[in-house]
Each structure stands twice: as C-alpha cells, then as structure tokens.
C-alpha positions in Angstrom: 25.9 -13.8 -261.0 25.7 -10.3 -262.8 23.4 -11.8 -265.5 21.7 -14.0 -262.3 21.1 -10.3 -260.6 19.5 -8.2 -264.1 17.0 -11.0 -264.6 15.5 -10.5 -261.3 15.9 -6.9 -261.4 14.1 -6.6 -264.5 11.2 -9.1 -263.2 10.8 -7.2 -260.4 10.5 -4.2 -263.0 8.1 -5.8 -264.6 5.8 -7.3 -261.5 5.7 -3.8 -260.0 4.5 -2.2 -264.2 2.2 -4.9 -263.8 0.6 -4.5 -260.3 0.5 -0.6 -260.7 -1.6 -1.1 -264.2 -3.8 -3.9 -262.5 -4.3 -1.2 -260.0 -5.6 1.4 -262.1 -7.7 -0.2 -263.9 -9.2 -1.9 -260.8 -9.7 1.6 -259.4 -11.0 2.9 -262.4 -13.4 0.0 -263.3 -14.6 0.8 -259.2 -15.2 4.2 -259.9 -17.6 3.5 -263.0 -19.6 1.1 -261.4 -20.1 3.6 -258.1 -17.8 0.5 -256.1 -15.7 3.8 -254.8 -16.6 7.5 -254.5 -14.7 9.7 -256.6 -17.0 11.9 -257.6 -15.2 15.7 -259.1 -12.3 15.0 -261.1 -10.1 17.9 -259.3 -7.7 19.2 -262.8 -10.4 18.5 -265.4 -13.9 19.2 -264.1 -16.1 22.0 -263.4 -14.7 22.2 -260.0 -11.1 22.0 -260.1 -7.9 21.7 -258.0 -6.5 24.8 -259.9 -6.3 28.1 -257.5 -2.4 28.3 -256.4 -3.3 30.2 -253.2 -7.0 28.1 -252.0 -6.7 25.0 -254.4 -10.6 23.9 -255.3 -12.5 26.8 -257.7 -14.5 26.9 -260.5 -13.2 26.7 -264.2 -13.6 30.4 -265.1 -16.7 31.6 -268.2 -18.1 27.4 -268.1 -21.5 26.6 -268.3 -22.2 23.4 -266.2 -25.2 21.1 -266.0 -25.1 18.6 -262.7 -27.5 16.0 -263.0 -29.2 13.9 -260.8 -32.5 11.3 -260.1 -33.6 14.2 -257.9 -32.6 17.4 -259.7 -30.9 19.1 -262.6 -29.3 22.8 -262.7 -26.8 24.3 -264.6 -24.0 26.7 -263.8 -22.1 29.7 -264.8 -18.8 30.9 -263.9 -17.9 34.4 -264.8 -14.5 35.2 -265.8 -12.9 34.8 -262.5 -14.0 31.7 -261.4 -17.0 32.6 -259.4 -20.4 31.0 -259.9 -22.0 34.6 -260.1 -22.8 36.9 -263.0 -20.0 39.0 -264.2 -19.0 41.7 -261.7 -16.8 44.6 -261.7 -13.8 45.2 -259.5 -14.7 48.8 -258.8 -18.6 50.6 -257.3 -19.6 53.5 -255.8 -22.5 51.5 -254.6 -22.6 49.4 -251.0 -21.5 45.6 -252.1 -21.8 42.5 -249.8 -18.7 39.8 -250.4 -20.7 35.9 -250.1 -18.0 33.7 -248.9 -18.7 29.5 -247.2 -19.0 26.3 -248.9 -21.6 24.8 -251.1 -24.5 26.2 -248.9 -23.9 29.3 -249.8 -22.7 28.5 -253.3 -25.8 26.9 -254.1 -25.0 23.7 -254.7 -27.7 21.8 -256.1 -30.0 24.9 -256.5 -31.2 27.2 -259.3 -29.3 30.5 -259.5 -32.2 32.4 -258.3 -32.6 30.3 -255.0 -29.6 30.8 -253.9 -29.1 32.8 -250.7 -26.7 35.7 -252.1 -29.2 35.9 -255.1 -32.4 36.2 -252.4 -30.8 38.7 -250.5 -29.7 41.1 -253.5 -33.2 40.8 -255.0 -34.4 42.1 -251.6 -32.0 44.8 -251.1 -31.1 46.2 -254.1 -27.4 45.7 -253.1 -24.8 43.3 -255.0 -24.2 40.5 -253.3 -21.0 39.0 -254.6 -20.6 35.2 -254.3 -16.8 33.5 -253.6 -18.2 30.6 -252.1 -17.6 27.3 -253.5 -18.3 23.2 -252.6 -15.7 20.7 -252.9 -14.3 20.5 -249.6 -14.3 24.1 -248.7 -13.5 24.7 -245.3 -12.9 28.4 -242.8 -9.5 28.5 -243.7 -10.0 28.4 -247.2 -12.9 31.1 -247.3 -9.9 33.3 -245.7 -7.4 32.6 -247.9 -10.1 33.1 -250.6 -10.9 36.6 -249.7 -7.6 37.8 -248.6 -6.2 36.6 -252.5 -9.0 37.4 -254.9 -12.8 38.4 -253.0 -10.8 41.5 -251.2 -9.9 42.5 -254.8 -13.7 43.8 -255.2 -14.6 46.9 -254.0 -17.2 46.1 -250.8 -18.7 47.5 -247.3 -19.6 44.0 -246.1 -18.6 40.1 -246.3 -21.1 37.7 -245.4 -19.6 34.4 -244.3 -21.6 31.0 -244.0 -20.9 28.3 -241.8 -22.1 24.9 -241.7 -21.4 23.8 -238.3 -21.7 19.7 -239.1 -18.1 20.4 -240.3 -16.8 24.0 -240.5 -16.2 23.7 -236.9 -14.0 21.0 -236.5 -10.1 21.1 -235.5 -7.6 22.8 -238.0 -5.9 19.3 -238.0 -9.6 17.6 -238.5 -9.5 20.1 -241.1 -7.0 19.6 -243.6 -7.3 15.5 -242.9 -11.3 15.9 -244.2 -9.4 16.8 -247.7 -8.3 12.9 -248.2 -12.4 12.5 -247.3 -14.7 12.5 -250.8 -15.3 15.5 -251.8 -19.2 15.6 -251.7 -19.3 13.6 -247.9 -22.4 15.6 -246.3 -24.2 16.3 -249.5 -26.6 14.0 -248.9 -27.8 10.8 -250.0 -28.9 11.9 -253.7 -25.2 13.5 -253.7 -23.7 10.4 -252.9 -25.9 7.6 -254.3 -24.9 7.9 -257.8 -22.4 8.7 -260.2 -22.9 12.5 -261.7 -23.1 13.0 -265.6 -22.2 16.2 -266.4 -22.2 19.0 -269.5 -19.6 21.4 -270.1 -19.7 24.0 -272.3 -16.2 26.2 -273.3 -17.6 28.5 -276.2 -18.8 26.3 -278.7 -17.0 23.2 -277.4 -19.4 20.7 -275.4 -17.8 18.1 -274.0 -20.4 15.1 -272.6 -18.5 13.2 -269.2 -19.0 11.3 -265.9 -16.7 12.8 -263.2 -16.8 9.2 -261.6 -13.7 8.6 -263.4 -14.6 7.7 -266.8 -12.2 10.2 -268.7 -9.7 12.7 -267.5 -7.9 12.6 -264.2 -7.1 8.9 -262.9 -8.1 7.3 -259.4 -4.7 7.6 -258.5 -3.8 10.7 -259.8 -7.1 12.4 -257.6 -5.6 11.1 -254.4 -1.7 12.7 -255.2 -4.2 16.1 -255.9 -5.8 15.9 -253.0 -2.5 15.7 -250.7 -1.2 18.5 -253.0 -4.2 20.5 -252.0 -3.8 19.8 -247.8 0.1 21.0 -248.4 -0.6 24.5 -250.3 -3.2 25.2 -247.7 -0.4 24.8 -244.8 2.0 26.0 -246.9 0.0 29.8 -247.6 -2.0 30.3 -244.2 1.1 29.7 -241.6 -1.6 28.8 -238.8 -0.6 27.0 -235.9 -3.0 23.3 -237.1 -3.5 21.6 -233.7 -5.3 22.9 -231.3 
C-alpha cells in the first residue's frame, strides 16, 4: 500500500514538473510570436520593477534605443534613474519638479520634444523630469516625489494627468497593474514586439522585451502582483471609493 501510495505521489510530481514546463514554454513561444502582450520585461529591461517605495523606474546611467515601424529614439537615464540629464540636488536657481506617466516622460519622443525640455528651453528654468511610463498611475507620481523628486531642491512641481486613465478609482487603479503595461500607447505601441539596445558602459546587450531572454512569462505576472502590494503597502490610502 505504502509502495502503492509513493508511485502515485511521485507521478503526480512529475505530471505537475511537466504541465508547469509545458506552460512556460507555451507562454514563452506566445510571447515571441506577439500571440500575448508582454511587452517590458519588469527586473531586466530599461524600465524595471526595481524602486522599493514606487516599483516601475528606469535602470539608472543606461542608454536605451526603442524601436518601432513608426519611430526610433533613444534614452538616457542619469544616475538616479530619471530619463533627464544629470541634475544636482541643490540650486539657488527657481527649479520646476516634472512628475505623470509616459506623456510627460516622453515616451516615444526625442529628448528635445518632450514637454519638460520645451518648457525649460523657453524659460530658462530647470525643469526636472520624475515621470515615467509603465503603468504609472497618481498614486505613484506621489509616492515618487515624496521618496526621491522632493530630494531636489525646487519652487514648483508640475504634474500631468492623462485623464483616459489617471482618473479612475483607487481600486481601478491598482487592478490596471495585472493590465499590459503599454495598454493606451497606441496601436504602433501595441502592434508589435519591441527590439531594444542597451548600453551599460561599454557593454551592449541586443534583446526583445517580448520575452525572448531574461524574466519569464510567468515570472512578469508574480512581479506585477508584487508591484499592486508595495504600492498598498507604502501609501496607506483608503482604495475604494
């Protein structure tokens, strides 16, 4: 009976290895082909799942080229993470903090069209851009300025709001994390996998964030959930309205 009992334990063992490879590699093989959206890998890429108080920011001093049928820019992080030039913490000169999603990161857009770089060219008066894509919601711009913008010396903060999703419920919210990441890009955004350069120093490393190297399928989603519970966990607000 004992013996009766390990055998089936052990093919269970083995059907659930089996299922949870088969899985994998479906979701993988999916990704590639563009069969499911994954399209930033959230511990590996340029934008990354790594900020322990707002989760997505940018890999800090990377050089990043996004590609796609209908454009190609490249960005550069400064040594906190920003996609700005480098900027120091203290000024006797009037400084605007940029904070919002990619529309005010400039996602998609040369450096020098972006709105924060406009308006400094135009005033004379650094315009210091926090904002960041990915999934970047009102919440996050808060938590964002209260852990690392508000460390910058500044008289202003500008903040952008997209209102086809930045004023939605607090519940809304945080469920819009388990959404892909680049839902309301636009169709260029989301009609093709991205290939993407990034450049450490003198290491260049050539990859699609579709899933082809890196963080797995699977492994995204757990991220994503980790991502909804920090952001609970560190603004104590009161989520349904």
């Amino acid at each position: 009976m004992a013996g009766r009992f390990l055998k089936n334990g052990a093919l269970c063992v083995v059907a659930i290895v089996f299922s949870a490879l088969l899985l994998e590699i479906g979701l993988r093989a999916g990704a590639h082909l563009g069969w499911i959206e994954i399209d930033i890998n959230p511990l590996n890429g340029f934008w990354a799942d790594i900020d322990p108080d707002f989760g997505v920011w940018h890999r800090a001093n990377v050089s990043y080229t996004h590609e796609k049928s209908c454009f190609s820019v490249t960005y550069t992080s400064n040594s906190y993470g920003a996609l700005d030039k480098e900027r120091s913490r203290r000024s006797p000169a009037p400084r605007v903090v940029v904070l919002g999603d990619s529309m005010m990161e400039g996602l998609t857009l040369g450096t020098p069209q972006r709105l924060s770089n406009r308006l400094e060219e135009m005033t004379g008066i650094e315009h210091l851009n926090f904002a960041t894509s990915q999934t970047f919601g009102p919440i996050q711009y808060l938590l964002a300025y209260e852990t690392l913008a508000k460390k910058f010396d500044h008289d202003l903060v500008l903040v952008g709001f997209l209102p086809e999703n930045d004023f939605t419920g607090g519940l809304e919210r945080l469920l819009s994390l388990l959404r892909s990441p680049l839902d309301g890009q636009g169709e260029c955004l989301r009609g093709e996998s991205t290939g993407a350069r990034h450049r450490r120093g003198d290491r260049e490393n050539a990859s699609s964030l579709a899933g082809d190297g890196g963080l797995s399928p699977a492994r995204y989603w757990v991220s994503r959930w980790r991502t909804l519970a920090r952001m609970s966990r560190n603004s104590g607000a009161d989520w349904v309205e």
